[in-house]
C-alpha positions as CSV (number, residue, x, y, z in Angstrom):
1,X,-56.9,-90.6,11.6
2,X,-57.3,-88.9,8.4
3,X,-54.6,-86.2,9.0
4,X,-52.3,-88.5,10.1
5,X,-52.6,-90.3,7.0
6,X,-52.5,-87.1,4.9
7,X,-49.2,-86.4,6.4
8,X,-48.0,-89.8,6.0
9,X,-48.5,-89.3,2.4
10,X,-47.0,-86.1,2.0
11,X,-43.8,-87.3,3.8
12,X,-43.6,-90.5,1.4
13,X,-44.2,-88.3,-1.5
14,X,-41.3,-85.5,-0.1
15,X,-39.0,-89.0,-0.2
16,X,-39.9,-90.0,-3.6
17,X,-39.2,-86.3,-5.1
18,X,-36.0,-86.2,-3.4
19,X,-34.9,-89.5,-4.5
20,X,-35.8,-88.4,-8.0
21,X,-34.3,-85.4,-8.2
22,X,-30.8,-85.9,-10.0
23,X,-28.2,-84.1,-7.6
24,X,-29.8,-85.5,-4.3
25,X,-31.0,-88.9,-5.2
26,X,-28.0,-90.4,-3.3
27,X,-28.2,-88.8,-0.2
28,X,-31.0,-90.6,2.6
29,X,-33.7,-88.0,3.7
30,X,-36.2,-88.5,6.5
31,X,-38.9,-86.0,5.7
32,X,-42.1,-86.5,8.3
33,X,-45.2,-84.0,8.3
34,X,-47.6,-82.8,10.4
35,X,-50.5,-80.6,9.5
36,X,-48.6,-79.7,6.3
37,X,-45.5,-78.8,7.8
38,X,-43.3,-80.5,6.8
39,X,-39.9,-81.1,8.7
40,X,-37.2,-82.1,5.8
41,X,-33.6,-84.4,7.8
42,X,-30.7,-85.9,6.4
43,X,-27.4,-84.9,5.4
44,X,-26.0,-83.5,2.3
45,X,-22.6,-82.4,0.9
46,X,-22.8,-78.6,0.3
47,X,-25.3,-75.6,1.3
48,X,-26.7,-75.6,-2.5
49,X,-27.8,-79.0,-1.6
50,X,-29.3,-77.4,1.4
51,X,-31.1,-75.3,-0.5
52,X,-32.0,-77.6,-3.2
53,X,-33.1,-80.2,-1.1
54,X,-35.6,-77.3,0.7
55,X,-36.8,-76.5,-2.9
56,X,-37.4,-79.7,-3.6
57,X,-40.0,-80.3,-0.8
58,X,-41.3,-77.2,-0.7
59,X,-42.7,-77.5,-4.4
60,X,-45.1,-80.3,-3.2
61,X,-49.1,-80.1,-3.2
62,X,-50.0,-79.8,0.8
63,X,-46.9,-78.4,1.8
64,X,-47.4,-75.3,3.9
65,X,-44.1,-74.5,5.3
66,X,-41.0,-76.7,5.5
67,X,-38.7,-77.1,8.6
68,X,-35.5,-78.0,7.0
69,X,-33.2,-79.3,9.8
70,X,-30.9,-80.8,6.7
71,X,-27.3,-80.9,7.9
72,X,-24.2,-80.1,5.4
73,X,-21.4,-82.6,6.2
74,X,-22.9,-83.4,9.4
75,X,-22.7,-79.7,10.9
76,X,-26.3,-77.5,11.0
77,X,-26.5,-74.8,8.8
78,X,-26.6,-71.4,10.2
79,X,-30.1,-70.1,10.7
80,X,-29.5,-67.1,8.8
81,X,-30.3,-68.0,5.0
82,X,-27.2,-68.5,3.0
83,X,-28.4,-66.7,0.2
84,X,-29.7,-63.7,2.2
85,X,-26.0,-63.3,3.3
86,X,-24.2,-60.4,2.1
87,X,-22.4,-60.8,-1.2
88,X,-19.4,-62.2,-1.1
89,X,-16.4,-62.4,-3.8
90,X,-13.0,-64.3,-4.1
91,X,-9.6,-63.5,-5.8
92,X,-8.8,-65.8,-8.1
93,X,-5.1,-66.7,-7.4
94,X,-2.7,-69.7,-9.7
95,X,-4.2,-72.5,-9.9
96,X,-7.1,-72.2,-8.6
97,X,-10.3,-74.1,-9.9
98,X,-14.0,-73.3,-9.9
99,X,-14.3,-76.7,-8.0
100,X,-11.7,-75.9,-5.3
101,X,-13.2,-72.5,-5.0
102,X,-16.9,-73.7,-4.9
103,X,-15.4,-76.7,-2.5
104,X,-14.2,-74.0,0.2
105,X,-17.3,-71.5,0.1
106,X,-19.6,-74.5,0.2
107,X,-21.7,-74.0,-2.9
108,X,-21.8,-75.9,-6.0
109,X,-19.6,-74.7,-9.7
110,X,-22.8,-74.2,-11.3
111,X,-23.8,-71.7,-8.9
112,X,-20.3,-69.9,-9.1
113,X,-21.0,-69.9,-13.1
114,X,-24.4,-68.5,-12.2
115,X,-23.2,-65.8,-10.0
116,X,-20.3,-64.5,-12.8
117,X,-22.4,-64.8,-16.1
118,X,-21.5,-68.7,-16.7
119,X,-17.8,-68.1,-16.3
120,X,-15.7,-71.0,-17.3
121,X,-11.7,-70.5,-17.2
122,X,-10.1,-67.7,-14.4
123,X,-7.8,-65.8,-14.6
124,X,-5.4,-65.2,-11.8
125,X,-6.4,-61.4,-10.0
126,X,-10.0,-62.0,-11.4
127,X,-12.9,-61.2,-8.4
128,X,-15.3,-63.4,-9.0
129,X,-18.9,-63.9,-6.5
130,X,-18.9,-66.7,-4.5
131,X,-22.0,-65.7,-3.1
């Protein structure tokens, strides 16, 4: 009885820290635990989210391994870790945007700035890292 309330707890407090958390508060997570492990649902817009949102929960007191079976836009994420992939790098063509180009490689424009030393305006021919 005791363990099933310690997981109950550490489930309601995964919730709580993903509802606090500014860039996932508005998406609806259904973390439940057992034994510590926690396994993290729900659905999110973008794989940084993903990542985030496994962050998030991982961070918490009594978690000993998180199960994160999060989908982005509906569709399961690979099970290869997105930022284990190889590197990857886009040419920047005419009017493209760091939000159009973070759009189609599924990770978010402060991650692109990350990646290429906070870069703000592209120049068409520019390589930048999208991953």
């Amino acid at each position: 009885m005791s363990q099933r309330l310690a997981d109950a707890s550490v489930a309601a407090r995964a919730k709580q820290a993903l509802a606090r958390h500014r860039t996932l508060r508005r998406f609806d997570f259904s973390p439940s635990a057992v034994r510590g492990r926690l396994a993290l649902r729900g659905d999110v817009d973008t794989r940084e989210q993903y990542r985030e949102a496994e962050r998030v929960a991982a961070a918490l007191d009594a978690v000993r391994a998180v199960a994160n079976e999060v989908t982005v836009d509906g569709r399961p994420v690979a099970d290869a870790d997105p930022s284990s992939a190889d590197t990857a790098y886009h040419t920047v063509r005419r009017g493209d945007t760091l939000s159009e180009i973070a759009r189609r490689y599924g990770v978010s424009v402060q991650q692109l700035r990350r990646l290429n030393d906070q870069t703000s305006s592209l120049q068409p021919g520019e390589r930048i890292r999208v991953r």
